[in-house]
Jmol script that loads the backbone (N, CA, C; Angstrom):
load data "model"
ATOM      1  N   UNK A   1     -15.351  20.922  23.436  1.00  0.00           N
ATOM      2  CA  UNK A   1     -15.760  20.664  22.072  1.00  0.00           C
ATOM      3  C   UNK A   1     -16.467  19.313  22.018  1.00  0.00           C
ATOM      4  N   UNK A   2     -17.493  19.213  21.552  1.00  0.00           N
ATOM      5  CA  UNK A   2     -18.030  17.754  21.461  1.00  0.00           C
ATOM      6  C   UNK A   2     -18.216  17.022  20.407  1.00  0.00           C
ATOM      7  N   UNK A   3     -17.897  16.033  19.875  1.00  0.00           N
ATOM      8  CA  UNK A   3     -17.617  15.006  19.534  1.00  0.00           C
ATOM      9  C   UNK A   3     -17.933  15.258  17.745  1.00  0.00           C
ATOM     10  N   UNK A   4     -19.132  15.677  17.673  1.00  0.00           N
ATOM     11  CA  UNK A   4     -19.539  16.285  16.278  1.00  0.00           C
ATOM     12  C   UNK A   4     -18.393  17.852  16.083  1.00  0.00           C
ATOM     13  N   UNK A   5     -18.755  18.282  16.858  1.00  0.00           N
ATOM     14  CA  UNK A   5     -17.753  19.748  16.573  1.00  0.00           C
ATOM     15  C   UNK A   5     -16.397  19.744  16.369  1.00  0.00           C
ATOM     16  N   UNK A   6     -15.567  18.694  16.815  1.00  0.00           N
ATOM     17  CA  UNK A   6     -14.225  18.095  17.260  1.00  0.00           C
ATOM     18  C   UNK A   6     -14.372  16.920  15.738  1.00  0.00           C
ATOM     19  N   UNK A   7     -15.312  16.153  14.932  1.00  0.00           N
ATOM     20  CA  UNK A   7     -15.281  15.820  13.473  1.00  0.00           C
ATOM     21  C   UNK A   7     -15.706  16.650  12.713  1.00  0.00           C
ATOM     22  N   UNK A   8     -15.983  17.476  12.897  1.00  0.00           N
ATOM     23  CA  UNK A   8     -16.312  18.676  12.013  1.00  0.00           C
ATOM     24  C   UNK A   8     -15.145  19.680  11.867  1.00  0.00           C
ATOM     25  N   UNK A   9     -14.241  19.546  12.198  1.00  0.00           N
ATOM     26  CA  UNK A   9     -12.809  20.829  12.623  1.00  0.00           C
ATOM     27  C   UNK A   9     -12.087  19.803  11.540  1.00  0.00           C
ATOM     28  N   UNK A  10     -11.464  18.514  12.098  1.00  0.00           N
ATOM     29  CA  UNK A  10     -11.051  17.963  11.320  1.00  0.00           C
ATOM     30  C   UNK A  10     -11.175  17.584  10.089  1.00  0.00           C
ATOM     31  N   UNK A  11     -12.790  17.298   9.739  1.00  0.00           N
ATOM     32  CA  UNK A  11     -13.113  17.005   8.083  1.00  0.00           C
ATOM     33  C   UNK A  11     -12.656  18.244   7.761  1.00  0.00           C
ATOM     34  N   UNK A  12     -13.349  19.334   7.734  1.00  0.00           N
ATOM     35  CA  UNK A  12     -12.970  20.829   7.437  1.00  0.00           C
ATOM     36  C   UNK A  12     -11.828  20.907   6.842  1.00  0.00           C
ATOM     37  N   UNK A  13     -10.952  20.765   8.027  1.00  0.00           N
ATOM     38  CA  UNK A  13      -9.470  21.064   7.787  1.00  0.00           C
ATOM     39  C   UNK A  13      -8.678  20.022   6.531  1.00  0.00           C
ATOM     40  N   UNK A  14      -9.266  18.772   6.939  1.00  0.00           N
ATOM     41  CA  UNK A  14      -8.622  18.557   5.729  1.00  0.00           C
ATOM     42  C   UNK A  14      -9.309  18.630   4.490  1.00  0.00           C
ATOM     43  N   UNK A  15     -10.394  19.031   4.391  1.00  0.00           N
ATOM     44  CA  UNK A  15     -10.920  19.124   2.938  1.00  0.00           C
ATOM     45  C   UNK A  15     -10.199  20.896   2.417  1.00  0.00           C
ATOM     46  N   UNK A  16      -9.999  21.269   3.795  1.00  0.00           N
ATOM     47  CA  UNK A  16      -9.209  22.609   3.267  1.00  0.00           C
ATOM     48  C   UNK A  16      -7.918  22.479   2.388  1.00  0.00           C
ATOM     49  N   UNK A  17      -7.081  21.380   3.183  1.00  0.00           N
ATOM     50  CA  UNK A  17      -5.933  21.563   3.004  1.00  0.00           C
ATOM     51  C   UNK A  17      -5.492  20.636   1.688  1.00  0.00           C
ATOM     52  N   UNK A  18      -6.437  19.798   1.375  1.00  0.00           N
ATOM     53  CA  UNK A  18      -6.182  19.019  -0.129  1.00  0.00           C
ATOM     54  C   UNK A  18      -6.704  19.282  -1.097  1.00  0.00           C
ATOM     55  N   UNK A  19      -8.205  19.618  -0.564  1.00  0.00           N
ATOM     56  CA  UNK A  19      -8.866  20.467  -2.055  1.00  0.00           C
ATOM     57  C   UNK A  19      -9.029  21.863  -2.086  1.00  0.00           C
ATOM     58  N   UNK A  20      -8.858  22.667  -1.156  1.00  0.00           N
ATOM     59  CA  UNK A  20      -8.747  23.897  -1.469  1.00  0.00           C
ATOM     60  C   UNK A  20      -8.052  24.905  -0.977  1.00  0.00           C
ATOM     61  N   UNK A  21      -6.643  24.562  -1.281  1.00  0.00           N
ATOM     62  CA  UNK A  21      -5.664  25.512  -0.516  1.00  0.00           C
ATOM     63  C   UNK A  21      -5.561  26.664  -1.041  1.00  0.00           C
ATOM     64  N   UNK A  22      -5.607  27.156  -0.352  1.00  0.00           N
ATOM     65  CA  UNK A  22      -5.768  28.632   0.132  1.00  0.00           C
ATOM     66  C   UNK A  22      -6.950  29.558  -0.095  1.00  0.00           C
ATOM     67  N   UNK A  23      -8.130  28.381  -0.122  1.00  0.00           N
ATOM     68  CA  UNK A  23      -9.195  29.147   0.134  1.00  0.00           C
ATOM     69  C   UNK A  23      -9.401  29.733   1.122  1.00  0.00           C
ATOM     70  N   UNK A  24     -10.325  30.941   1.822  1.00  0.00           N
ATOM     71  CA  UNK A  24     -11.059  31.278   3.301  1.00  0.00           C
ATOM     72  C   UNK A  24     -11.608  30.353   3.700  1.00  0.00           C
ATOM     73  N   UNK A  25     -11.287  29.741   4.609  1.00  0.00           N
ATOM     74  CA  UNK A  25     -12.015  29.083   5.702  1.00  0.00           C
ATOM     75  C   UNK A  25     -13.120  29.497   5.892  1.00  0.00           C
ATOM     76  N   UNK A  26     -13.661  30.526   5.853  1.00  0.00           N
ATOM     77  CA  UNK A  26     -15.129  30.795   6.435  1.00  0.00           C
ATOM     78  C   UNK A  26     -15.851  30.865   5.492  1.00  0.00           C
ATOM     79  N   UNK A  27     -15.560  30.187   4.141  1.00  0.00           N
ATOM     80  CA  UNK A  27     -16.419  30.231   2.754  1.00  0.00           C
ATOM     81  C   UNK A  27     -16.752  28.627   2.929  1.00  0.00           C
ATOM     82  N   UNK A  28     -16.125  27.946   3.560  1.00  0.00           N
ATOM     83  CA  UNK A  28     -16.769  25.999   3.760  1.00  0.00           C
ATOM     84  C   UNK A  28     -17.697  26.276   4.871  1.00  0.00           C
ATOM     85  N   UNK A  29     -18.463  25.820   5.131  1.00  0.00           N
ATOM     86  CA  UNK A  29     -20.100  26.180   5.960  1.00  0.00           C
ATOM     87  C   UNK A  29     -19.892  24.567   6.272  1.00  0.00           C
ATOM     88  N   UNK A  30     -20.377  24.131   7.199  1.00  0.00           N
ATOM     89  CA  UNK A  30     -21.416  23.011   7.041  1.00  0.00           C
ATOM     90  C   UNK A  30     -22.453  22.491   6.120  1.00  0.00           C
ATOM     91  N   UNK A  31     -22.995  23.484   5.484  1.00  0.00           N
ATOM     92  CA  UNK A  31     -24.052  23.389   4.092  1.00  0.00           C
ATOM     93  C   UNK A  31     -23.235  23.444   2.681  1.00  0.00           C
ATOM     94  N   UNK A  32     -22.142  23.766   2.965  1.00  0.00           N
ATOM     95  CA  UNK A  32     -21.257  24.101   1.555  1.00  0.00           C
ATOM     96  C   UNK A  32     -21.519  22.862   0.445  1.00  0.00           C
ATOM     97  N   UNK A  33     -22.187  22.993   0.041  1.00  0.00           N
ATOM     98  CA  UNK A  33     -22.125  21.689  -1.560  1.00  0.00           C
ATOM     99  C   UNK A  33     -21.065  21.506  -2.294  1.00  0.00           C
ATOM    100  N   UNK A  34     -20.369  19.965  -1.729  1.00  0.00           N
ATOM    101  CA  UNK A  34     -19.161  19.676  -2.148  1.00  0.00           C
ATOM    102  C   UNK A  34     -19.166  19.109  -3.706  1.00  0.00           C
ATOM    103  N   UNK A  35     -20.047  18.010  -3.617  1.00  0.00           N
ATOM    104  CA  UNK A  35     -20.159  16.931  -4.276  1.00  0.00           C
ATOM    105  C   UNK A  35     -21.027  17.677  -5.804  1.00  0.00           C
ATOM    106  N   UNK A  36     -21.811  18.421  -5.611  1.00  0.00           N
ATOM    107  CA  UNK A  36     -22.982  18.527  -6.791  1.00  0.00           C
ATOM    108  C   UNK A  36     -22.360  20.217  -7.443  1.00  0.00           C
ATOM    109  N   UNK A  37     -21.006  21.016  -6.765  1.00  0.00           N
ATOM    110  CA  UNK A  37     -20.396  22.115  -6.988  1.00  0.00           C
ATOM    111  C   UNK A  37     -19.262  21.400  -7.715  1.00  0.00           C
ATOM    112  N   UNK A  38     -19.046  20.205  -7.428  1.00  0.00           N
ATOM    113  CA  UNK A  38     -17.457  20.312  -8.216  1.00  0.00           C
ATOM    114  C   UNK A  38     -16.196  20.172  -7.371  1.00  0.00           C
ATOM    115  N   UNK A  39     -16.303  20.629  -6.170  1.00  0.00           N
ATOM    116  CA  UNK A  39     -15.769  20.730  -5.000  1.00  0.00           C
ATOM    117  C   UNK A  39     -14.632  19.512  -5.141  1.00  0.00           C
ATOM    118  N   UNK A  40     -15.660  18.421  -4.886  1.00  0.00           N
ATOM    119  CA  UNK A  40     -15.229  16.789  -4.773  1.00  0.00           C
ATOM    120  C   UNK A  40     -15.694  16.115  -5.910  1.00  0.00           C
ATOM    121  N   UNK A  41     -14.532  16.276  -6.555  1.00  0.00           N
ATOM    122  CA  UNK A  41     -15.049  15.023  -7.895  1.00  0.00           C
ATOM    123  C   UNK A  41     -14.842  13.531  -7.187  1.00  0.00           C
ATOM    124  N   UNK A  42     -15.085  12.210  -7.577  1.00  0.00           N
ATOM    125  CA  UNK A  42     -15.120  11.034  -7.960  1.00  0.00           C
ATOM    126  C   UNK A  42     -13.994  10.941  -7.308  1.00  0.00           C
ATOM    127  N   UNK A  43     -12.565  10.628  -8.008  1.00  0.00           N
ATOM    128  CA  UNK A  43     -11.000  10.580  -7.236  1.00  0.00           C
ATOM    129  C   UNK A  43     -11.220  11.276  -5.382  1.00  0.00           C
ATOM    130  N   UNK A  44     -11.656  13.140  -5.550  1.00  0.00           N
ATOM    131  CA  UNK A  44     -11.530  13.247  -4.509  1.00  0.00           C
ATOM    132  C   UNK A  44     -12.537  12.471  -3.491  1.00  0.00           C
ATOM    133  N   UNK A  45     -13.757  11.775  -3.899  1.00  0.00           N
ATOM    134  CA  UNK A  45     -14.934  11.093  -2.621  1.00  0.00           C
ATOM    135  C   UNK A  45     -13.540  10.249  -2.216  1.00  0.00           C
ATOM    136  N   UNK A  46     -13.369   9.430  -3.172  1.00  0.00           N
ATOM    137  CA  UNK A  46     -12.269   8.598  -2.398  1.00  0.00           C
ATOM    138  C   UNK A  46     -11.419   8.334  -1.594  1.00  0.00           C
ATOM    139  N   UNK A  47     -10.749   9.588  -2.010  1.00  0.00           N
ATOM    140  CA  UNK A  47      -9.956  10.118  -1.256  1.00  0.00           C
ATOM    141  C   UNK A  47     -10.251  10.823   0.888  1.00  0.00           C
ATOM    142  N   UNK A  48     -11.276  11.266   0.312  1.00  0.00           N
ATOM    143  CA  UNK A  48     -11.743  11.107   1.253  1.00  0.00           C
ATOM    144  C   UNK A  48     -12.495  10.466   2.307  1.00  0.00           C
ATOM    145  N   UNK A  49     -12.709   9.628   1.640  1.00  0.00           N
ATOM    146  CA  UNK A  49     -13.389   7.963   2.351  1.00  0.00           C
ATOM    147  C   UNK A  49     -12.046   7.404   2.865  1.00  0.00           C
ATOM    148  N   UNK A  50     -11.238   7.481   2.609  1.00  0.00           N
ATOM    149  CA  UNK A  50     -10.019   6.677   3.217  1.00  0.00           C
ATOM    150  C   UNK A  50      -9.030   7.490   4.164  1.00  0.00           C
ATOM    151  N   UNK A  51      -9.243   8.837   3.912  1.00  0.00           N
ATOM    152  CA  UNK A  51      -8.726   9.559   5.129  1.00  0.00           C
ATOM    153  C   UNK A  51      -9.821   9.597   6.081  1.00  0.00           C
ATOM    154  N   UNK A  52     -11.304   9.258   6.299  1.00  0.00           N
ATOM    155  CA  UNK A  52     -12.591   9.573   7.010  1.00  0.00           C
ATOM    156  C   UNK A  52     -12.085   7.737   8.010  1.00  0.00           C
ATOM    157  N   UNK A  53     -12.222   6.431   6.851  1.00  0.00           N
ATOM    158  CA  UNK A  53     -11.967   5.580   7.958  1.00  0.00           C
ATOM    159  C   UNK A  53     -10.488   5.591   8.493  1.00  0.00           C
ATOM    160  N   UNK A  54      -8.896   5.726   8.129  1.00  0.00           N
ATOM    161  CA  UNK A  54      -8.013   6.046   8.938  1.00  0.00           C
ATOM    162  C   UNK A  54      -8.307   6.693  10.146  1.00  0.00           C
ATOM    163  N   UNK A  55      -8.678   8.349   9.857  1.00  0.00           N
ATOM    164  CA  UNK A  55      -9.019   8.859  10.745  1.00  0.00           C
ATOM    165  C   UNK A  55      -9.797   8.751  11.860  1.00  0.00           C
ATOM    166  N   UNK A  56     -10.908   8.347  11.660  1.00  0.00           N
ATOM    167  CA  UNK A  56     -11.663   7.752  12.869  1.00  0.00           C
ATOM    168  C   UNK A  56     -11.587   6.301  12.667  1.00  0.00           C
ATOM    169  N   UNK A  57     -11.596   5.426  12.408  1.00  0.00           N
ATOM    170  CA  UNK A  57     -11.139   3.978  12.466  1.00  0.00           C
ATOM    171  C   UNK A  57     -12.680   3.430  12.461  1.00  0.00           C
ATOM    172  N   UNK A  58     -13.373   3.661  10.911  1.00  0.00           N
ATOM    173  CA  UNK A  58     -14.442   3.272  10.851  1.00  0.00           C
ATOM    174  C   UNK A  58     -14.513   3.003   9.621  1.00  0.00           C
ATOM    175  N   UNK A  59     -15.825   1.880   9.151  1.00  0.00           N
ATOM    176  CA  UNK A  59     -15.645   1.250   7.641  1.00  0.00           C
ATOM    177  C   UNK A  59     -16.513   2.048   7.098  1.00  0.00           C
ATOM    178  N   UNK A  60     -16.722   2.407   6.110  1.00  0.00           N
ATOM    179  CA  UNK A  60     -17.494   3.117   5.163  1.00  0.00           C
ATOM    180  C   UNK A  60     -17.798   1.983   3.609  1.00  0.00           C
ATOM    181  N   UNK A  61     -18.916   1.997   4.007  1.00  0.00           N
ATOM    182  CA  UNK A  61     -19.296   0.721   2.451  1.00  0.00           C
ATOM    183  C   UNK A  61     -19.204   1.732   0.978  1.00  0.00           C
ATOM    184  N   UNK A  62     -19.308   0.981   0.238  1.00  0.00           N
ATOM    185  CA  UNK A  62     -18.891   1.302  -1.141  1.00  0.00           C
ATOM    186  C   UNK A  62     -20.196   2.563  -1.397  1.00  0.00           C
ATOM    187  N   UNK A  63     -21.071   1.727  -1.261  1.00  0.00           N
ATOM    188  CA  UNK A  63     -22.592   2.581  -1.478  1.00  0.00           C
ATOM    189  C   UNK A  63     -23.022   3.805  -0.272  1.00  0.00           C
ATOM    190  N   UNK A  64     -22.261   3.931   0.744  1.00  0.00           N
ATOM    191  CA  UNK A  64     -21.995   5.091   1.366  1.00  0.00           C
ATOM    192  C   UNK A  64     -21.010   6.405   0.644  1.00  0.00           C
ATOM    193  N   UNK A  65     -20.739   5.944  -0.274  1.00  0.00           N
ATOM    194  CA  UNK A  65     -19.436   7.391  -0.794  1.00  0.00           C
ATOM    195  C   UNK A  65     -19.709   7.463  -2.046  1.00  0.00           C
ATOM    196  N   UNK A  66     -21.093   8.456  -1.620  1.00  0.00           N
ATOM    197  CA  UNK A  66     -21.644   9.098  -2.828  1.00  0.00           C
ATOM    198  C   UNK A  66     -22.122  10.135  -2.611  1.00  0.00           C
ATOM    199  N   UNK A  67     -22.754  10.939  -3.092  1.00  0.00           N
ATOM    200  CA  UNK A  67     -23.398  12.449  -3.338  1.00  0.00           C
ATOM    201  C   UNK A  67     -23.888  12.606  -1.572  1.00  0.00           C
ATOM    202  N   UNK A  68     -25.121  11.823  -1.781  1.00  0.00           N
ATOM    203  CA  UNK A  68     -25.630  11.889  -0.377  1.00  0.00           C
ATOM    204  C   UNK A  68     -25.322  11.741   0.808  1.00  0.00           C
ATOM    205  N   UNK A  69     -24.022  10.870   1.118  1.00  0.00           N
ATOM    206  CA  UNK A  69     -23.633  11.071   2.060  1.00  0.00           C
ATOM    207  C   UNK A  69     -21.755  12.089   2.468  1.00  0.00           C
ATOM    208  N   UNK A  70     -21.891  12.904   0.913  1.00  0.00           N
ATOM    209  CA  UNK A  70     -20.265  13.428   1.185  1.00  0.00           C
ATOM    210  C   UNK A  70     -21.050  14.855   0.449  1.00  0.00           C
ATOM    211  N   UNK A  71     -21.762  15.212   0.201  1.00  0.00           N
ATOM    212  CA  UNK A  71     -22.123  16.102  -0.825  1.00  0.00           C
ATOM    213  C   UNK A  71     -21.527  17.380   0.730  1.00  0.00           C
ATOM    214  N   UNK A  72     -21.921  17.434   2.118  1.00  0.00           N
ATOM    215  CA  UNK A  72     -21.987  18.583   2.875  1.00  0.00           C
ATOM    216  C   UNK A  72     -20.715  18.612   4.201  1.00  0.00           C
ATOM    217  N   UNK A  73     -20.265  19.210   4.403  1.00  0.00           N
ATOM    218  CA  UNK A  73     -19.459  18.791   5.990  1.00  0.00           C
ATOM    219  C   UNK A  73     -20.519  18.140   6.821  1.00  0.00           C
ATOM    220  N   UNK A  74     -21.621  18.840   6.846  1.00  0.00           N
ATOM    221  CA  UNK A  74     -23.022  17.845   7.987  1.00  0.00           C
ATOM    222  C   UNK A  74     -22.781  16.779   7.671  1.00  0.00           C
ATOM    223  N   UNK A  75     -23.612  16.464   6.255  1.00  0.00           N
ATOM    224  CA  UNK A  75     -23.697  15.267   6.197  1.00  0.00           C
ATOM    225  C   UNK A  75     -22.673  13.941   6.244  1.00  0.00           C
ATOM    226  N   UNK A  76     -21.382  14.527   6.051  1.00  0.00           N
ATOM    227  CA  UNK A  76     -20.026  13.699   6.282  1.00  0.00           C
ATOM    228  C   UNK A  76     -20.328  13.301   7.510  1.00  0.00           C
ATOM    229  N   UNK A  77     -20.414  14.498   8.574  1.00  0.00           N
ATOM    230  CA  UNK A  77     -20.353  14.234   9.830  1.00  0.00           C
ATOM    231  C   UNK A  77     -21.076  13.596  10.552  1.00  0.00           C
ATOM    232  N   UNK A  78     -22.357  13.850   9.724  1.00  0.00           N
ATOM    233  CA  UNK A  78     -23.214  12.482  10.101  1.00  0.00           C
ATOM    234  C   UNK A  78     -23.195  10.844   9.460  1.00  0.00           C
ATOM    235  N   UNK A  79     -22.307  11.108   8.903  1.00  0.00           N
ATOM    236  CA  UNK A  79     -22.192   9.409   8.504  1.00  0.00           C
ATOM    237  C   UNK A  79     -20.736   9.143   9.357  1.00  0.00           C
ATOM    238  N   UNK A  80     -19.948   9.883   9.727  1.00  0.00           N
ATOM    239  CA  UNK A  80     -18.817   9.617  10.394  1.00  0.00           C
ATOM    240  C   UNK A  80     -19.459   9.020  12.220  1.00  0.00           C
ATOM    241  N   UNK A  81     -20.566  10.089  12.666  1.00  0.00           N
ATOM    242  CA  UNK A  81     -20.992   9.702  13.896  1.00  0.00           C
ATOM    243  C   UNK A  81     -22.075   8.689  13.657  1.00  0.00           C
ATOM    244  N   UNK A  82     -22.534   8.357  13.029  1.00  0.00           N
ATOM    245  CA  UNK A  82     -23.441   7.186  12.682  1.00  0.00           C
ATOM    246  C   UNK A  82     -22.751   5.561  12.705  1.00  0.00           C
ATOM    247  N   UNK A  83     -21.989   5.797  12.097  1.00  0.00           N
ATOM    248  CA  UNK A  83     -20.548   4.655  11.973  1.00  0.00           C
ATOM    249  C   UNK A  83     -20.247   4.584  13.092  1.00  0.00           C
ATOM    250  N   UNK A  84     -19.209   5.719  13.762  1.00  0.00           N
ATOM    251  CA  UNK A  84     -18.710   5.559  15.545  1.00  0.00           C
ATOM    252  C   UNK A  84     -19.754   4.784  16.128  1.00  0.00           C
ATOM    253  N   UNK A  85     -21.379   4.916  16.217  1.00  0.00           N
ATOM    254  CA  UNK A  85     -21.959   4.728  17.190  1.00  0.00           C
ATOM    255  C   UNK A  85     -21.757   3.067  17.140  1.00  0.00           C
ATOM    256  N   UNK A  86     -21.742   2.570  15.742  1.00  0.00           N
ATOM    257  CA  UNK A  86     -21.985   0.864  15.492  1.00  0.00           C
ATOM    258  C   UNK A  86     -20.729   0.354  16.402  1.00  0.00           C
ATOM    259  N   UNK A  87     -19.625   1.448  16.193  1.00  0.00           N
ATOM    260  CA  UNK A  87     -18.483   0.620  16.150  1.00  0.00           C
ATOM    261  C   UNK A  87     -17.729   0.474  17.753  1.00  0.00           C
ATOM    262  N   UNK A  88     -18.824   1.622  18.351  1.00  0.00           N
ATOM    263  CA  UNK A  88     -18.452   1.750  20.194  1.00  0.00           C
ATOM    264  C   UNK A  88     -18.677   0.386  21.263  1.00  0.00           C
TER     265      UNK A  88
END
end "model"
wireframe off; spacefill off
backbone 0.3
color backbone group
């Protein structure tokens, strides 16, 4: 599993397991529109900005946890591996 695929299981999972339990798993895509569906209100970006740096042990600025960078699993995942790279 590589490194994107292996943060992509994990965001997944937990966006499964706090905001949408007991949804199908195979209805969250990578493209799934979190942020502009309703998905992730405001409380939840947060929420997930602080399980994203725990989890990988990376800072996320204020002006990073917004639409554009939480709106998709991609795009999470690309601000999660964007961060790792500063912080290697």
């Amino acid at each position: 599993m590589t490194d994107q695929s292996a943060t992509m299981s994990v965001v997944k999972d937990y966006i499964l397991e706090e905001f949408l339990p007991g949804e199908d798993p195979g209805q969250l895509t990578p493209s799934t529109p979190l942020v502009s569906t309703g998905i992730l209100d405001s409380l939840a970006m947060l929420k997930l900005v602080a399980f994203l740096e725990r989890e990988f042990d990376i800072p996320i600025k204020a002006h990073e946890a917004d639409e554009e960078h939480l709106n998709t699993l991609q795009a999470i995942c690309e601000l999660v591996d964007s961060k790792r790279s500063l912080v290697r």
